[in-house]
N, C-alpha and C positions, 0 to 999 in steps of 0.2 A: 504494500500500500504506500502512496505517495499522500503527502499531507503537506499545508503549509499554514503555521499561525503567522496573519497579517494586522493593519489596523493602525490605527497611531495612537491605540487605549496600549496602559501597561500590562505588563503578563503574559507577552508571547514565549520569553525566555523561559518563566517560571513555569509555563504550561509545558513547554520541549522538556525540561528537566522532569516537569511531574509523569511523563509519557516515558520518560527513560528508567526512571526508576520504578515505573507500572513492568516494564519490560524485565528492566533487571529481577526483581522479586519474585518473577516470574519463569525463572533460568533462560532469559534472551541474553544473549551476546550483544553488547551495547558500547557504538564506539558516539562521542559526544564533540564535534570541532567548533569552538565557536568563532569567529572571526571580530576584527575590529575595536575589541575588547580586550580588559586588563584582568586576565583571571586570577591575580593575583587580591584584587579588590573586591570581585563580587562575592557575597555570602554563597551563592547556588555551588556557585565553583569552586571556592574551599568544604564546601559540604562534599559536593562527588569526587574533591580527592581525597577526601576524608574515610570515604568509600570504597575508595577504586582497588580493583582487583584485575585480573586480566580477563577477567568478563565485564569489566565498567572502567572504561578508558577514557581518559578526556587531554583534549590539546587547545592550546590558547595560541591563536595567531592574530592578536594585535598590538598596537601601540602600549606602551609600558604606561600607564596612569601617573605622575606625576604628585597625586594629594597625599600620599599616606608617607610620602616622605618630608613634603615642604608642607608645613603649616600654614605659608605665607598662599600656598594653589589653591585656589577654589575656582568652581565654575564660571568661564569667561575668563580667568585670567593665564589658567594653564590648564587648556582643555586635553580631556583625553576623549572624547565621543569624537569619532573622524565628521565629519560634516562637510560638506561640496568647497566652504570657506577654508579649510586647515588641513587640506589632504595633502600631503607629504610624498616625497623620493621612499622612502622607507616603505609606507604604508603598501608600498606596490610590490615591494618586494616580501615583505611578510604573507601579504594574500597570498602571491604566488605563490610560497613556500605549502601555505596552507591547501589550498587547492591541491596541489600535486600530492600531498599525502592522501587527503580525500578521496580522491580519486583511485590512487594507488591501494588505500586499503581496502574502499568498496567493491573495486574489480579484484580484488582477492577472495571475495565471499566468505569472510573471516565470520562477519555481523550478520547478527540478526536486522538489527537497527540503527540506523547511523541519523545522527540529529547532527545538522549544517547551520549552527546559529548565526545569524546575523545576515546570510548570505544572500537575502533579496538585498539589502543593502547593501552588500557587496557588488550586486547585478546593475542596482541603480546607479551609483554612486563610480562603480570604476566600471567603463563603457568595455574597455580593453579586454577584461575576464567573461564577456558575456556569453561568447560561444563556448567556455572553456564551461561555463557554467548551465548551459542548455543541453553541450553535448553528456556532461555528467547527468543531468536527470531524466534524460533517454536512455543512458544506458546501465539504469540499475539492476543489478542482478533479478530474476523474481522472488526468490526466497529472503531479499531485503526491503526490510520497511526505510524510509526513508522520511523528516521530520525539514525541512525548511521554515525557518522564519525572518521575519524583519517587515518592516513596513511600506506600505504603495507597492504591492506584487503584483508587477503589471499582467496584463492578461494572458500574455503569450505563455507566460510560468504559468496560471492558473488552469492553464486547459490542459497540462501535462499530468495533474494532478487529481488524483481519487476523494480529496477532503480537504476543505480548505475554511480556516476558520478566522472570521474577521472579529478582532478586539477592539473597541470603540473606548475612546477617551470621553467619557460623559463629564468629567470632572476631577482637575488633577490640582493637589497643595503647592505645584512648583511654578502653576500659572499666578497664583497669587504672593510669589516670593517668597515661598517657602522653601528651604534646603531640602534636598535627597536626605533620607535617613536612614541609616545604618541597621540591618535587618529587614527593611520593607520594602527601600528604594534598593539597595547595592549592601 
């Protein structure tokens, strides 16, 4: 089965991880990439390597976060969310990096279920991965579940897919200048 959590509501990541760990518990073979992100700051991601066993694998292929070492970083001043404004020499080369495993371990049919976080945003945001990125989700094994998320999943992805779930922002604390907080937000 192919799935993709979309939307500009929060919780698509928390949903790929809640899906991973339905799998894991379940004796699935579960490999988790996420992209564009600092796994060393999110809570989900020190939870699943908290976890990890050589049935629950996870790899972080993005930009290193900046806050948890400088007091002085907070959002806006030393961003770590890549954005169309702050995308980086680096940032393309990490994808790549991440992609090419992706790929490499899916076509080994290691996995039960491979969750590709962040990776519509990966699609949007870097033009250059897009075939490398359409061709991976054509050629999934069958006996792999496959889990894409990120937001504005253009249609061309949507039609590839078996399930596809939209999270709507009805109402968020960061629109009103409220900080991310630690357990909820990251």
């Amino acid at each position: 089965m192919k799935l993709i959590f979309t939307g500009d509501g929060k919780g698509k990541t928390c949903s790929a991880v809640g899906l991973a760990l339905r799998a894991w518990g379940q004796g699935k073979k579960v490999l988790f990439i996420s992209f564009l992100k600092d796994a060393l700051r999110s809570g989900e991601f020190k939870a699943i390597n908290l976890l990890s066993s050589s049935d629950l694998v996870f790899f972080s292929f993005g930009r290193r976060c900046p806050y948890e070492e400088n007091e002085d970083c907070c959002p806006g001043k030393c961003e770590c969310i890549v954005l169309p404004s702050n995308i980086e020499e680096d940032d393309y080369d990490i994808i790549n990096k991440g992609l090419e495993i992706a790929e490499k371990e899916i076509l080994s049919e290691l996995w039960d279920v491979v969750v590709l976080d962040e990776i519509v945003n990966v699609y949007n945001l870097f033009p250059r991965f897009k075939i490398d990125i359409m061709r991976l989700l054509k050629n999934i094994p069958d006996k792999t579940d496959i889990v894409f998320t990120g937001r504005n999943c253009p249609p061309e992805l949507l039609d590839l897919v078996d399930l596809v779930s939209e999270i709507k922002n009805v109402k968020h604390p960061f629109n009103e200048g409220i900080k991310a907080k630690r357990g909820i937000d990251y």
